[in-house]
C-alpha positions as CSV (number, residue, x, y, z in Angstrom):
1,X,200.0,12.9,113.2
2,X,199.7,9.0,114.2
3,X,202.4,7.5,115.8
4,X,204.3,5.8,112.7
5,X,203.7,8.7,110.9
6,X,205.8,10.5,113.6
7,X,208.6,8.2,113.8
8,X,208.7,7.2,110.0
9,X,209.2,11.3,109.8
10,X,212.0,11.2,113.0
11,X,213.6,8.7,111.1
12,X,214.0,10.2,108.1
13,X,215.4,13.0,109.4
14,X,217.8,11.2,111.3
15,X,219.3,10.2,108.2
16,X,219.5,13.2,106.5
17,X,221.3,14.7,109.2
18,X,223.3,12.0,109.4
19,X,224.3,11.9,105.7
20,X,225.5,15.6,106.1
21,X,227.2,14.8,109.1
22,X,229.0,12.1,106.7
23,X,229.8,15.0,103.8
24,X,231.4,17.5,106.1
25,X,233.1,15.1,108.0
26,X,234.7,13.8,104.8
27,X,235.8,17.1,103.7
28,X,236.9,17.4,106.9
29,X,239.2,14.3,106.2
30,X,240.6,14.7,102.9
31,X,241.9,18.5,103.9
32,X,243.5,17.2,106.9
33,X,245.2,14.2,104.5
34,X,246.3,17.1,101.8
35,X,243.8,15.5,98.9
36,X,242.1,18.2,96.7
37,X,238.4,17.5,96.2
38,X,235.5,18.6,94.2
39,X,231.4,19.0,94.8
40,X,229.4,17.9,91.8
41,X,226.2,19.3,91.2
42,X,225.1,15.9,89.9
43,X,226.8,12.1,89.8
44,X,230.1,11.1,90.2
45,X,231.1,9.8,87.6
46,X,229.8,12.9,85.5
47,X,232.3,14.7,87.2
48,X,235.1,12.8,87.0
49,X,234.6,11.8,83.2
50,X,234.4,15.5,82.8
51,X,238.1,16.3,84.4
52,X,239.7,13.4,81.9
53,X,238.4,14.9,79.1
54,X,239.5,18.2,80.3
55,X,242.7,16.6,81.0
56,X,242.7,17.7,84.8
57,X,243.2,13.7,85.7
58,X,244.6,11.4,83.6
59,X,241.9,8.4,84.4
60,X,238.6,8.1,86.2
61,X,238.5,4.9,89.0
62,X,235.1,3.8,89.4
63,X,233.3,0.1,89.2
64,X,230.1,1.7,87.3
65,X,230.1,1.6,83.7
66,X,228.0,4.7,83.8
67,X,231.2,6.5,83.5
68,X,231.0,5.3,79.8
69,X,227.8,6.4,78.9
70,X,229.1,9.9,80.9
71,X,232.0,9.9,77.4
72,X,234.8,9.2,80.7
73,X,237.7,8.6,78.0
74,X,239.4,6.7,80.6
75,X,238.4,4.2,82.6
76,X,240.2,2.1,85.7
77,X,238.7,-0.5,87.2
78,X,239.1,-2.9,90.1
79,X,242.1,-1.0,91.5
80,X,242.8,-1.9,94.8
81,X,245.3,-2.5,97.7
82,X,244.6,-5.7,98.5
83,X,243.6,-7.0,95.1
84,X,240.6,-8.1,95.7
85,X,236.8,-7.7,96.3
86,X,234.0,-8.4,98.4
87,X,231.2,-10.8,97.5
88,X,228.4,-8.8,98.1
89,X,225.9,-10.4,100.3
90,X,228.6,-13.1,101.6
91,X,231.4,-13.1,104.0
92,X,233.8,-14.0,101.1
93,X,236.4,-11.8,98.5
94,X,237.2,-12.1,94.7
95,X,240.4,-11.6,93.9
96,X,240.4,-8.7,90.9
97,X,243.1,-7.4,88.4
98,X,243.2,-3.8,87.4
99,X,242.1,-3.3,84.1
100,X,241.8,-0.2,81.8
101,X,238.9,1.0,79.4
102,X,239.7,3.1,76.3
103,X,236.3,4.5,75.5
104,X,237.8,5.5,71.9
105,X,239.4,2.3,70.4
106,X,236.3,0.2,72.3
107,X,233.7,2.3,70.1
108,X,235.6,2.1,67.1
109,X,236.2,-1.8,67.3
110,X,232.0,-2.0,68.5
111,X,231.4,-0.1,65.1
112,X,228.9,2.6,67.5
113,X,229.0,5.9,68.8
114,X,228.5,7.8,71.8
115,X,224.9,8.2,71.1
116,X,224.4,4.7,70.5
117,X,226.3,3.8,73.7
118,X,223.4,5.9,75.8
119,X,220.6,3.9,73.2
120,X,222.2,0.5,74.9
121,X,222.6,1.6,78.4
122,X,218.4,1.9,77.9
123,X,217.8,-1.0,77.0
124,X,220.3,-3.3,79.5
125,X,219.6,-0.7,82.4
126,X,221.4,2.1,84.4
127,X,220.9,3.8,87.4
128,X,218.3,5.9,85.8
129,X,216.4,3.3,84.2
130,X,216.0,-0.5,85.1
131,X,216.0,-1.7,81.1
132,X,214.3,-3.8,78.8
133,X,213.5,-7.5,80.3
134,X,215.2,-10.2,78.1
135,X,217.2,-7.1,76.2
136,X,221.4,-8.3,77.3
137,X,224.5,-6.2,76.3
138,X,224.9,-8.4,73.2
139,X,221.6,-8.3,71.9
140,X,221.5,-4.7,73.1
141,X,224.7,-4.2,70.8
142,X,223.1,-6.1,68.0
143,X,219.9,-4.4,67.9
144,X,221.3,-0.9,67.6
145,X,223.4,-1.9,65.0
146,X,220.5,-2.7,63.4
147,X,218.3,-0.4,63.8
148,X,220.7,2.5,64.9
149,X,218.8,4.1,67.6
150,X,216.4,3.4,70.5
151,X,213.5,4.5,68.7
152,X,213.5,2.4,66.0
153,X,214.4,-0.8,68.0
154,X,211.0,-0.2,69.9
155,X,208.8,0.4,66.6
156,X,210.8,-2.9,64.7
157,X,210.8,-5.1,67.6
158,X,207.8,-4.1,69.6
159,X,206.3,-7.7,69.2
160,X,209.3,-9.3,70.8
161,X,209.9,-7.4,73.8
162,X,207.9,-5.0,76.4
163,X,208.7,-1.2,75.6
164,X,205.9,0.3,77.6
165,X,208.0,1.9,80.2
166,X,210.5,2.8,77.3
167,X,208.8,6.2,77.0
168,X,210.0,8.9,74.9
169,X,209.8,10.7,78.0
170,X,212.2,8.6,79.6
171,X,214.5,8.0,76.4
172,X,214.8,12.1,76.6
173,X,215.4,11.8,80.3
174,X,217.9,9.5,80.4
175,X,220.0,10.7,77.0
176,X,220.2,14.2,78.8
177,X,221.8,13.0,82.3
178,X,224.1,10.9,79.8
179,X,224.8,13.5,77.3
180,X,224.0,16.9,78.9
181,X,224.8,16.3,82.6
182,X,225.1,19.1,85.5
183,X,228.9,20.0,85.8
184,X,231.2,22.0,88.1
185,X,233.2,23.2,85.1
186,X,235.3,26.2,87.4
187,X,238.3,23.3,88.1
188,X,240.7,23.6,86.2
189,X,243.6,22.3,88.0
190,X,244.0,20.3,91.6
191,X,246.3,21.3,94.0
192,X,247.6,18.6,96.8
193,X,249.1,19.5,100.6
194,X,251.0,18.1,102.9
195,X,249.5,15.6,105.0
196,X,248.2,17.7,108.3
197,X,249.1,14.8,111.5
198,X,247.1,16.9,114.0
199,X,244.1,17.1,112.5
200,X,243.8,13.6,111.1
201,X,244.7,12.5,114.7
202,X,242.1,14.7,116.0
203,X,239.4,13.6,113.6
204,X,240.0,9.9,113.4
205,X,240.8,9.1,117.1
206,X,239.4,11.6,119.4
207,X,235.9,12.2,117.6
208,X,235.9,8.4,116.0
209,X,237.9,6.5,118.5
210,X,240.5,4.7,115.8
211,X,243.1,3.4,116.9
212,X,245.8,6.1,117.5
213,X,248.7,4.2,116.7
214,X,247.6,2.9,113.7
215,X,246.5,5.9,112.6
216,X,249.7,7.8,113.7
217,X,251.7,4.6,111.4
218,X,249.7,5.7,108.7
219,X,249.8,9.2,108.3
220,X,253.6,8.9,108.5
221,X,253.7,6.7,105.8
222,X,251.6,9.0,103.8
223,X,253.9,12.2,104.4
224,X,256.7,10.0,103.3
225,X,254.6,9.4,100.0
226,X,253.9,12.8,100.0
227,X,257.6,13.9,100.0
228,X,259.1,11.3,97.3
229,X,255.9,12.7,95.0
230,X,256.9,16.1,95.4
231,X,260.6,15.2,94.8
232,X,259.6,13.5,91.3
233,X,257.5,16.6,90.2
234,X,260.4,18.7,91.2
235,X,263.3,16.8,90.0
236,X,262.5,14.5,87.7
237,X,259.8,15.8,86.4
238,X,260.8,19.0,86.3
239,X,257.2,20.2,87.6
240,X,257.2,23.1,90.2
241,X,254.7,21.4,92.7
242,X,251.7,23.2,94.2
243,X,250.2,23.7,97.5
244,X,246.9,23.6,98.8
245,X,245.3,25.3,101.7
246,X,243.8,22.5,104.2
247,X,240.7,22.5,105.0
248,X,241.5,23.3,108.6
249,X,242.5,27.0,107.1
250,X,238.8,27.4,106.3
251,X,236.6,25.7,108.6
252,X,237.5,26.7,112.4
């Protein structure tokens, strides 16, 4: 093996580990901060679209619109802290609103389905496929309106616009991520816990170096959270609230 080979091959191994290192680590994390999490066998925002139409969350929070074409009934967008967002590439923010996407009223008032909604992602591009070239959301829209589905669109306007890579390969492909993904369907309900300080401070400062009192500030502020939660589920609510085992129960 030549030397580049060698190294190309050290380095890629140096990320996988790495990247695992980064999975446990965050398990690791969100047991010792009480948050329930799940492993999906595929994306995301599969996943999480799955739970909101299960009705095990309320609303999925992601910036991809693939969690559309997934059928997420709910979508939230641009929710953060500090209300805004960086530039990517640049040293500079946006600020952003939080907005909401009803997947239901926007396909009725589109006049198109589901199905159609998958056709259009094909054409303007998704993580699975890079699109159509001069094919936009609008004219994407119009075209399937149109013509109804991505198989027509290519045979009626094949003298307009470059379909070759629009196989019927990749159009089966990409509808059955979309419309048949890979689930963890054995959730049916998440269970939070309270906030574990010792852990978090073991984690965060002694094997990441954060600062300890800023750490320390935080958690507390995030059992106090945790407690006026519980109190509304209990009281108010009328909710008995559950309790999860940390992850520090499990892993030793």
């Amino acid at each position: 093996m030549s030397g580049n080979r060698k190294k190309a091959k050290e380095i890629a191994l140096s990320k996988e580990y790495l990247w695992q290192n980064v999975i446990i680590e965050s398990k690791q994390l969100l047991g010792a901060l009480g948050v329930p999490y799940i492993e999906s066998p595929a994306s995301a925002e599969s996943q999480c679209a799955y739970l909101v139409k299960q009705g095990v969350a309320n609303y999925s929070n992601s910036q991809d619109f693939d969690s559309l074409l997934f059928g997420c009934p709910s979508l939230v967008q641009n929710l953060s802290k500090s209300l805004r967002r960086k530039v990517q590439g640049k040293w500079t923010y946006n600020k952003v609103t939080p907005f909401h996407i009803d997947l239901t009223k926007n396909l009725k008032a589109l006049g198109i389905n589901q199905f159609q909604l998958v056709d259009i992602g094909l054409m303007t591009g998704t993580d699975y496929f890079s699109g159509i070239k001069g094919i936009g959301p609008k004219k994407a829209l119009n075209l399937i309106k149109k013509h109804q589905q991505v198989e027509k669109v290519i045979v009626e306007e094949r003298e307009k616009y470059n379909f070759t890579q629009l196989t019927s390969g990749m159009i089966k492909k990409v509808r059955k991520i979309f419309l048949l993904p890979e689930l963890n369907k054995s959730i049916t309900e998440f269970y939070w816990n309270l906030p574990n300080k010792a852990n978090t401070l073991s984690l965060l400062c002694e094997s990441h170096h954060l600062n300890k009192d800023r750490v320390r500030n935080n958690v507390d502020k995030l059992v106090v959270n945790y407690q006026k939660c519980k109190k509304y589920h209990e009281t108010v609510k009328k909710k008995p609230s559950y309790v999860q085992l940390t992850l520090d129960t499990v892993i030793k």
